[in-house]
N, C-alpha and C positions, 0 to 999 in steps of 0.2 A: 599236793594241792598248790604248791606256792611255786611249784615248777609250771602248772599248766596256767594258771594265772599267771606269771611271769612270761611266758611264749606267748599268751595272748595278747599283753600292753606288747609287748615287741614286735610282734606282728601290726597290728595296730599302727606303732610306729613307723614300720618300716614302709607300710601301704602309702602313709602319709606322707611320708619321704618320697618316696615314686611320685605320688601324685603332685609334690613341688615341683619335680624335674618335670614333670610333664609340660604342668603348667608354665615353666620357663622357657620351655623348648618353643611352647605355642605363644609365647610374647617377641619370641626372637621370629617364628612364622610370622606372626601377624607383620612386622616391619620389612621382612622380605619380600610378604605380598606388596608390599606398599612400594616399594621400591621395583619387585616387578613389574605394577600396572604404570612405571613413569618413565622404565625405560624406552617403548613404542615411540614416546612423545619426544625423547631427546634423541632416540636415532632418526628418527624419521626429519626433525631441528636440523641435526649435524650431517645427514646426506643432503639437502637442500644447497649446500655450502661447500661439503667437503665432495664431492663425485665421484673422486679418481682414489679414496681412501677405502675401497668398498670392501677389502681385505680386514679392515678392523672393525666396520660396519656388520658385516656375515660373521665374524667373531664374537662378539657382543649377540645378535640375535640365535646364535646355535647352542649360544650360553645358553640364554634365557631358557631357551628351547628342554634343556638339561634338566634346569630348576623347575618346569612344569612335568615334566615327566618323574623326577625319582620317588622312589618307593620306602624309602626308609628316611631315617637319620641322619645315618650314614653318605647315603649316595646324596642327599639334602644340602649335607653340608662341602662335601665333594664341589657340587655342583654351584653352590653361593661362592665358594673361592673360585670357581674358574669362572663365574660372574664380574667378582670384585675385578679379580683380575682385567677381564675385557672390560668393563666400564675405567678402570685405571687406565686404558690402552687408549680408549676412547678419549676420553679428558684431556691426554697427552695431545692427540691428535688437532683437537680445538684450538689449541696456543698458537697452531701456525694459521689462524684464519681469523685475523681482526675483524671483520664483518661479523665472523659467526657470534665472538666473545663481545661485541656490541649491541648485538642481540638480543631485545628483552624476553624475548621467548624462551631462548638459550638461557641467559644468565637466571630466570625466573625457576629454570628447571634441574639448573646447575646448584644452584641454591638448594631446593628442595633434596636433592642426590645428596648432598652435604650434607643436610639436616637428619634426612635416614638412615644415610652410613651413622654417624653418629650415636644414633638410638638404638640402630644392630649393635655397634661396640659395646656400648651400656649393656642392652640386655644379652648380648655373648654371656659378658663378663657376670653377671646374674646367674646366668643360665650356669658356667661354671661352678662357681662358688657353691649352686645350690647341689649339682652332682657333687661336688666332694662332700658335704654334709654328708648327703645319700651314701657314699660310697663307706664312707670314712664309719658310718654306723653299721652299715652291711658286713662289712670286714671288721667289726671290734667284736672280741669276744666278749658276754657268749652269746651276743647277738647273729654271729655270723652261723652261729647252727641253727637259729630259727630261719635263717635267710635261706641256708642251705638245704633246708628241709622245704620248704616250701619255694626254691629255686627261684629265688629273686635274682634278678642279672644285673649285672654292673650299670650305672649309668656311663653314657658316652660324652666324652668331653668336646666343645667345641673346637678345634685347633686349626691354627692360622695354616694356608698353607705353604709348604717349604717353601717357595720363591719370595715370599712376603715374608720371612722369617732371616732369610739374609740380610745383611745390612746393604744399602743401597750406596753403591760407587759414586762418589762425586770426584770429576775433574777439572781444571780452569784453563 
């Protein structure tokens, strides 16, 4: 009796545990939408200015393009790093157009990209922490046999991707 009782509260728990990660996954969605509906607004800003940069412009929007189509997590989070990435390419590219960075339109939405990235960091890092709870109870015994039994699957971590995980070269 105290075994089926026992598989029950852990079941229970574990459900609960899923249903964090979920919930953190969809706090870290919610900021990438926000962030996807503001990119239109700062390429559309930065080609007005920049013309002859269309190279990083079609980079940035095939991103985007990536993040509205994936299907999982996985391909989600794939796809917000080759985002981050091209909005980084993008930003680089502003410095060489004093006009553009004078811009209250620009600086207005430059701002905003600021503020979002920021709230994705935060909630990544959320979103982490609460997968390794998740994980960390999955895998402790003898929780991991109820897990196994009823095939709970690991949560997935959010991770940076490799080019952003290198340390960035400065020269003078």
């Amino acid at each position: 009796m105290c075994l089926i009782i026992y598989s029950i509260c852990t079941y229970n728990k574990l459900i609960k545990m899923k249903e964090n990660v979920d919930n953190a996954w969809s706090q870290i969605d919610v900021q990438l939408k926000k962030r996807y509906d503001l990119i239109p607004n700062l390429v559309e800003t930065v080609k007005g200015y920049a013309t002859h940069e269309k190279e990083t412009l079609s980079r940035v929007t095939e991103a985007r393009a990536s993040v509205g189509s994936a299907r999982n997590t996985q391909e989600a989070v794939e796809a917000n790093n080759q985002l981050s990435s091209a909005l980084a390419r993008l930003l680089v590219v502003s410095e060489k157009y004093p006009d553009l960075k004078a811009n209250v339109n620009f600086t207005s939405l430059q701002n905003q990209l600021t503020d979002i990235e920021n709230r994705i960091a935060f909630t990544r890092q959320s979103y982490n922490d609460t997968v390794l709870l998740y994980n960390r109870k999955k895998k402790s015994f003898p929780a991991n046999i109820v897990a196994k039994i009823f095939k709970f699957e690991d949560g997935v971590y959010y991770k940076a991707e490799e080019v952003v995980q290198e340390a960035p070269k400065v020269q003078f």
